[in-house]
C-alpha positions in Angstrom: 50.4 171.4 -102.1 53.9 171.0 -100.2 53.8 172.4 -96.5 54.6 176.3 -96.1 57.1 176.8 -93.2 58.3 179.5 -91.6 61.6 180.6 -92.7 63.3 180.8 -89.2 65.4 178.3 -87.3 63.3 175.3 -87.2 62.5 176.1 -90.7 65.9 175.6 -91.9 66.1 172.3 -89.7 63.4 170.8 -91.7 64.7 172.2 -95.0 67.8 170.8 -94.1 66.7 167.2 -93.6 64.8 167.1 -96.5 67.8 168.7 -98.7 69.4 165.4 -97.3 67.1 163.0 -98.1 67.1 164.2 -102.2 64.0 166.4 -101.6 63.2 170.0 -103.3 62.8 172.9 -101.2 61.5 176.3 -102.4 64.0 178.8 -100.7 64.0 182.5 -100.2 66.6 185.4 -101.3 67.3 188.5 -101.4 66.3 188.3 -105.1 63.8 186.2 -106.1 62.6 182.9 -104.7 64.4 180.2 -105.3 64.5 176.1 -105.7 66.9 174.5 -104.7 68.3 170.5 -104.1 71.4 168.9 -102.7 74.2 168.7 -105.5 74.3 164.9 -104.3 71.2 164.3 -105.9 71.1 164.6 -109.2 67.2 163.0 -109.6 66.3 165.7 -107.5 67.5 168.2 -110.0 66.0 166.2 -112.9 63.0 167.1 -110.7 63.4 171.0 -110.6 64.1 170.6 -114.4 61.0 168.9 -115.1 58.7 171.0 -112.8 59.9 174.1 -114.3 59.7 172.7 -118.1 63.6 173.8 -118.4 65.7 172.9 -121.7 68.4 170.7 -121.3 71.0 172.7 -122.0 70.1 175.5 -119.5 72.6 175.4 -116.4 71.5 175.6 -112.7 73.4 178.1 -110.5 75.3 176.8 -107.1 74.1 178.7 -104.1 77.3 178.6 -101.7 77.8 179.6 -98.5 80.6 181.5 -98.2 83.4 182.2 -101.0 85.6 179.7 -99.3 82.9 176.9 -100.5 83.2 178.1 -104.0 87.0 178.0 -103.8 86.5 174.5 -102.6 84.4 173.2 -105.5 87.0 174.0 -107.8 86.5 177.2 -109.3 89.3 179.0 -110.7 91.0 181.1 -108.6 92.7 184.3 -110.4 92.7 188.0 -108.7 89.9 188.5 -111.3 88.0 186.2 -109.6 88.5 187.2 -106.2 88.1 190.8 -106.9 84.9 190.2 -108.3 84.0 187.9 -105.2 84.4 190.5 -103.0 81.0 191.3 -104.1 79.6 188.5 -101.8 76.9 188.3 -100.3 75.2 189.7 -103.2 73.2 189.2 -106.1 76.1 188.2 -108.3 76.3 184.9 -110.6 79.8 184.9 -111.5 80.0 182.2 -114.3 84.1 180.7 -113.5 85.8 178.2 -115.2 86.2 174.7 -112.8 88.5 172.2 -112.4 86.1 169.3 -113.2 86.6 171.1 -116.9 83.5 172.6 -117.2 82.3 176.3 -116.0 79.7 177.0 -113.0 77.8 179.7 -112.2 78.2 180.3 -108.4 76.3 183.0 -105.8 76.7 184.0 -102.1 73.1 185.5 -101.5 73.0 187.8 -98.9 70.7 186.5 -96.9 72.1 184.9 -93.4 69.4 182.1 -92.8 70.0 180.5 -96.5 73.6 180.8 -96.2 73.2 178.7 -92.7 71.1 176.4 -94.6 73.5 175.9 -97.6 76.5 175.6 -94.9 74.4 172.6 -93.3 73.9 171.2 -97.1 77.9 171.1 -96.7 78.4 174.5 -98.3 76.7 174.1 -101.5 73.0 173.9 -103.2 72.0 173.5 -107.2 69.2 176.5 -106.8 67.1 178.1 -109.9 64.3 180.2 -109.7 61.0 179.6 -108.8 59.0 179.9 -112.0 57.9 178.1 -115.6 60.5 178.7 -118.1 59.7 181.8 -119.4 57.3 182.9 -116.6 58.3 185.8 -114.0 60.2 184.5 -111.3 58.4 184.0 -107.8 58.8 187.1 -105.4 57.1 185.9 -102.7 56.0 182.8 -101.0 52.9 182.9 -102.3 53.7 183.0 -105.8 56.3 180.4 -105.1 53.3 178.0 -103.7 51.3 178.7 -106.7 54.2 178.5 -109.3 55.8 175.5 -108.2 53.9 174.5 -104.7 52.3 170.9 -106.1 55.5 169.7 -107.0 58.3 170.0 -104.4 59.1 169.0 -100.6 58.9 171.9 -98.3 58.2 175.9 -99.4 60.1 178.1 -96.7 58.4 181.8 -96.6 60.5 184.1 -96.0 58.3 187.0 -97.0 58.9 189.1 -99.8 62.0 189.0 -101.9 63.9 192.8 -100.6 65.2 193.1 -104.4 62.1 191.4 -106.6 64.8 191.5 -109.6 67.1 188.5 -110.7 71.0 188.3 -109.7 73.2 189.9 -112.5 75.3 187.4 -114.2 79.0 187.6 -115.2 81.1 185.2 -116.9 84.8 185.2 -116.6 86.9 183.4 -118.8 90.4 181.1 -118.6 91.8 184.2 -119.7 90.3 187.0 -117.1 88.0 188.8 -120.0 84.1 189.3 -118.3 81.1 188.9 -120.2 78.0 190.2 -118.6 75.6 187.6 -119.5 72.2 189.4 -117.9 72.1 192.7 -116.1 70.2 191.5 -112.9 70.0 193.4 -109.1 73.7 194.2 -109.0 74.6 196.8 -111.7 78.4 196.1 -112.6 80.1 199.5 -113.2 82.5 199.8 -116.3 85.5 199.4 -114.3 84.1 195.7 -113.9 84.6 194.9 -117.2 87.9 193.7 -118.6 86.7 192.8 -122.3 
């Protein structure tokens, strides 16, 4: 069983150093507990996907730290995009087409102590949640431990999960039209929509 640390400053020190050596850290947010590696590393992801039993073609989310970091990866930047943004920190997956050709999911969780953590990762971490595909995601620390615990670096407790419910996701396409793809925490009102 991985080591359960406190999710304060010297918590985030250690996550941090293990992020950078291509470790696995569980991590907590506002929604549901999370796991998450460096986007260097892409073994450590093949790690995640193998301790969680995920299909292949189910895409991990980028945990950023700020919208600026999202900006930075390449994600198209429209006034669709940004309005939507402006719902950062929050639990919002917005689902953008990139400049490496391909579309991420991205979220700024509002939760000050990860988004440290993901700004000392260089602004960015692959993160899904803590759980067997198919399974209830982790809520708190202790159900992170028992979901996942065996099989990863470090497991930061952060206490309870303040929303227990999943981050809505929202794609937006090339052309500005979203597409709610799950109805999470954040409720998207109907003025949201543009399809």
């Amino acid at each position: 069983m991985a080591e359960t640390q406190t999710f304060d400053r010297a918590g985030i020190a250690r996550a941090a150093a293990a992020l950078a050596r291509g470790g696995v850290v569980i991590v907590p947010t506002e929604t549901v507990y999370g796991v998450a590696c460096h986007p260097a590393f892409p073994e450590a992801l093949e790690r995640i996907r193998a301790m969680k039993h995920r299909d292949r073609d189910k895409p991990f989310q980028l945990l950023a730290a700020d919208a600026a970091a999202v900006w930075a990866d390449g994600a198209a930047r429209s006034p669709e995009a940004e309005r939507l943004a402006a719902r950062w920190p929050g639990a919002l997956t917005l689902v953008l087409p990139t400049a490496r050709g391909r579309t991420e999911g991205y979220r700024v969780p509002d939760l000050p102590l990860l988004r440290a953590l993901i700004a000392q990762c260089g602004g960015l971490l692959r993160c899904t949640s803590v759980n067997i595909s198919g399974e209830p995601p982790a809520r708190d620390a202790r159900e992170a431990a028992a979901a996942l615990g065996d099989a990863v670096d470090l497991v930061l407790d952060g206490g309870p999960a303040r929303l227990g419910v999943a981050s809505t996701v929202a794609a937006l396409s090339p052309a500005g039209a979203l597409t709610i793809l799950r109805q999470g925490a954040l409720r998207l009102q109907r003025e949201d929509r543009e399809d």
